[in-house]
C-alpha atoms as one frame of an Amber mdcrd trajectory, in Angstrom:
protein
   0.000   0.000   0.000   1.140   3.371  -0.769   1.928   6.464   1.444  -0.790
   8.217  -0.689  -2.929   5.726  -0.219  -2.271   5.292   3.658  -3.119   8.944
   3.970  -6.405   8.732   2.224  -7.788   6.273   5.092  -9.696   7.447   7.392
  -8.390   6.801  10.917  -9.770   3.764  13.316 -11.047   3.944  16.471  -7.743
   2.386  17.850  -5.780   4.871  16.227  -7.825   7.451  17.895  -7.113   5.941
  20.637  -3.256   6.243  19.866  -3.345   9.780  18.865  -5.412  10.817  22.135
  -3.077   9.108  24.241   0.569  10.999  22.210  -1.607  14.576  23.297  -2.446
  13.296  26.528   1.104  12.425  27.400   4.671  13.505  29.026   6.125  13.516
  25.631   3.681  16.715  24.475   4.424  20.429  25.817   1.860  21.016  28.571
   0.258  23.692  26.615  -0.192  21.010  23.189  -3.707  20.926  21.864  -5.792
  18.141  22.834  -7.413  15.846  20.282 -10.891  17.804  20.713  -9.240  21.194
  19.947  -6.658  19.566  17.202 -10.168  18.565  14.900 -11.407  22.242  15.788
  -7.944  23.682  14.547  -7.540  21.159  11.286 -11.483  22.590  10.340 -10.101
  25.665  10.088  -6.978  25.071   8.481  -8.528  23.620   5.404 -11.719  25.495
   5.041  -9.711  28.858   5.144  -9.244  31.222   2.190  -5.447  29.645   1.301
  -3.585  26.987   1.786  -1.406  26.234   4.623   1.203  24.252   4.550   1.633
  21.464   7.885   5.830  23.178   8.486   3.428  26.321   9.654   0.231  24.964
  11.332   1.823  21.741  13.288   4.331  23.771  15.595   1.357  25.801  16.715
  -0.330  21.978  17.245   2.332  21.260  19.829   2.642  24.958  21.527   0.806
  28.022  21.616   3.812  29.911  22.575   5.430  32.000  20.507   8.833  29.680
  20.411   9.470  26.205  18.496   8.507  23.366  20.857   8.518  20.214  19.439
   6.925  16.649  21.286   9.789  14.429  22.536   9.102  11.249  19.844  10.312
   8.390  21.484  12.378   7.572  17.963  11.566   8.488  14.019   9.002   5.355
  14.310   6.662   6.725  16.706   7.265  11.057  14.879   6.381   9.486  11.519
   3.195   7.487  12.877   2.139  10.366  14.765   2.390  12.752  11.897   0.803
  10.496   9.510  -2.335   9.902  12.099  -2.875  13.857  11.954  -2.064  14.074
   8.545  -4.938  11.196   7.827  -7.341  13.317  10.242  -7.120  16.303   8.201
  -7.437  14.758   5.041 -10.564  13.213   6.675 -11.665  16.528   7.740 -11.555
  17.688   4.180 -13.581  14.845   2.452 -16.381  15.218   4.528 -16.083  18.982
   4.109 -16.279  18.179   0.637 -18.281  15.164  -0.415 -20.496  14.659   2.519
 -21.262  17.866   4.368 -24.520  16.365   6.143 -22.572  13.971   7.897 -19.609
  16.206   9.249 -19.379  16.603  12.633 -17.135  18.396  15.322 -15.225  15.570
  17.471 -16.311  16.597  20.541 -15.080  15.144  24.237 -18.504  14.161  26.881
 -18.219  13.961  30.172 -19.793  12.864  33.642 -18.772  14.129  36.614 -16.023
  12.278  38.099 -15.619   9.850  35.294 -12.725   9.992  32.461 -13.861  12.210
  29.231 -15.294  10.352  26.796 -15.304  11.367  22.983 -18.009  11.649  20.592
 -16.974  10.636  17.194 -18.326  11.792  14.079 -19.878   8.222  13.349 -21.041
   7.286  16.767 -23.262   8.580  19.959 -21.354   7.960  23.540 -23.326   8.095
  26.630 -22.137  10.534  29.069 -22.945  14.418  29.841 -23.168  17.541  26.970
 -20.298  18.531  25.392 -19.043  21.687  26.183 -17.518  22.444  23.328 -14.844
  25.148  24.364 -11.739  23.423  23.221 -12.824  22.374  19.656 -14.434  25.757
  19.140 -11.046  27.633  20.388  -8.696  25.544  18.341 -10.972  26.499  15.308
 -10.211  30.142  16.115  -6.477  29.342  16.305  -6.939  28.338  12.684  -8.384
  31.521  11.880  -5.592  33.549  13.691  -3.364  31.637  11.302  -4.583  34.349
   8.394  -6.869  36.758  10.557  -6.464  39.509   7.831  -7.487  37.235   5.407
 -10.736  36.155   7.098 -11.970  39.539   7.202 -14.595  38.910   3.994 -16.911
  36.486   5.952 -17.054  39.135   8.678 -18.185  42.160   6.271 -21.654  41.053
   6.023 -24.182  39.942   8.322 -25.128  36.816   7.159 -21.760  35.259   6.725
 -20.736  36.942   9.567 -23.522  35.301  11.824 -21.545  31.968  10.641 -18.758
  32.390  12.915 -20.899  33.438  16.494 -21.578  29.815  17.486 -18.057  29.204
  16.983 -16.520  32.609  18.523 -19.343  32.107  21.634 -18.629  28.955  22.230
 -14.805  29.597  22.059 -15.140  32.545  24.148 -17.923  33.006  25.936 -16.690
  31.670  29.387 -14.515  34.506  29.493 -15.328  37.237  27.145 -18.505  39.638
  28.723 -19.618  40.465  24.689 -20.382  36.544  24.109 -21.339  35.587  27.392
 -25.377  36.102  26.993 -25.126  33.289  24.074 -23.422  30.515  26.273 -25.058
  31.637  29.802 -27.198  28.941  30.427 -27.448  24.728  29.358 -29.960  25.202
  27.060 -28.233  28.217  25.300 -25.065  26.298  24.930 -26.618  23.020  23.672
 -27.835  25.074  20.730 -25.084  27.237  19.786 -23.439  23.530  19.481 -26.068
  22.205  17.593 -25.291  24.908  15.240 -21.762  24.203  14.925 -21.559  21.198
  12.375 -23.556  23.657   9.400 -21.868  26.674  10.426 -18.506  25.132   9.409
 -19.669  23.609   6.454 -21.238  26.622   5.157 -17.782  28.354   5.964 -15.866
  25.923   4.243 -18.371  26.494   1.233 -17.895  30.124   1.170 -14.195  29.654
   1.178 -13.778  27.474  -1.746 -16.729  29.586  -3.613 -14.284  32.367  -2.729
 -11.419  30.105  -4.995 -13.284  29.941  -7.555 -14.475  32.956  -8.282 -10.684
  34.862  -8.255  -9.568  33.231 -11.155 -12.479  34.522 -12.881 -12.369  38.253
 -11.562  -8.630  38.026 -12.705  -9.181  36.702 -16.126 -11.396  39.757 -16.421
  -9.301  42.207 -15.096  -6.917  40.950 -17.380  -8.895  40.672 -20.503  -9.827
  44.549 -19.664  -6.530  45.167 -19.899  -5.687  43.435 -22.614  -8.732  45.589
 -24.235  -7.745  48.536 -23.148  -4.203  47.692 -24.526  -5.731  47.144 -27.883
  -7.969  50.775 -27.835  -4.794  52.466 -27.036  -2.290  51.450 -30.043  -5.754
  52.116 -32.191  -5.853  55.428 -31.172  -2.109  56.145 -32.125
């Protein structure tokens, strides 16, 4: 089987299982995303308005700080597995995104009280309390912060602006007074998650419609131009 291939699969529950346990250990910076908040981030990496390339996004995986921290691998084996397992999630991410948007959804952690977090996969329902959805929401915004300029267009009008609020109150409404009102209560919290799996397809959508449509405004620029190029050596 090919690399290719290999990163084309979509990843198992016991290599979930793997991948939760690398962010949930010594070998990690303390301040390394989780698994919730690392599908959050990955969302927003690839439904953004340009490419990024994993040498910029991954260091800000392992550490939020503003210097290079990198996970102590145990040896090349375990780096290149570990890689490859986020590299698969993200390419997951982006099929769903792309060929089945009614089926994507957030990978969210549930949890009783007093009992280990459990997660709720795309494909499956776990028993156990709401989500809370802080982490996946935050590490989406972390993907946005990656090109914050260049996310300014969704945020110009209303109604692709209103897109982003589940995310941004979920992401900061336990600690930000001008989002607080939308998360304040169970019931207000449950539905601002609810609306989290269209919201980020819809953003996704408007990203690549985005792509497609700048080719075309500079093939016209370009042909106006090349027109005006034309009028000119008429004229002399």
């Amino acid at each position: 089987m090919s690399e290719t291939t290999k990163l084309d699969e979509p990843l198992t529950e016991a290599e979930y299982d793997t991948l939760e346990a690398f962010f949930g250990s010594n070998a990690v910076p303390q301040d390394c995303m989780d698994l919730e908040m690392l599908d959050g981030f990955l969302t927003a990496v690839v439904s953004g308005p340009e490419q990024i390339q994993p040498s910029e996004w991954l260091p800000v995986v392992w550490s939020d700080s503003q210097r290079s921290v990198a996970p102590a691998f145990a040896d090349n084996e375990q780096a290149e597995r570990i890689l490859s397992l986020i590299l698969r999630l993200q390419n997951s991410i982006v099929r769903t995104l792309l060929d089945s948007p009614t089926r994507f959804r957030p990978l969210l952690y549930r949890a009783e009280e007093g009992e280990p977090r459990q997660r709720d996969a795309r494909s499956a329902k776990s028993e156990g309390g709401p989500p809370e959805a802080s982490a996946w929401c935050e590490g989406y915004m972390a993907g946005v912060l990656l090109r914050e300029e260049l996310w300014e267009p969704i945020y110009a009008d209303g109604g692709t602006r209103d897109w982003m609020l589940p995310i941004e109150a979920l992401a900061y409404g336990d600690h930000d007074p001008e989002y607080l009102d939308w998360v304040d209560t169970p019931e207000k919290r449950l539905g601002m998650i609810d609306e989290l799996p269209i919201a980020a397809v819809l953003i996704s959508r408007f990203w690549r419609e985005q792509a497609r449509a700048e080719p075309n405004r500079a093939e016209r620029r370009a042909q106006r131009r090349e027109a005006a190029r034309k009028s000119r050596q008429r004229l002399h």
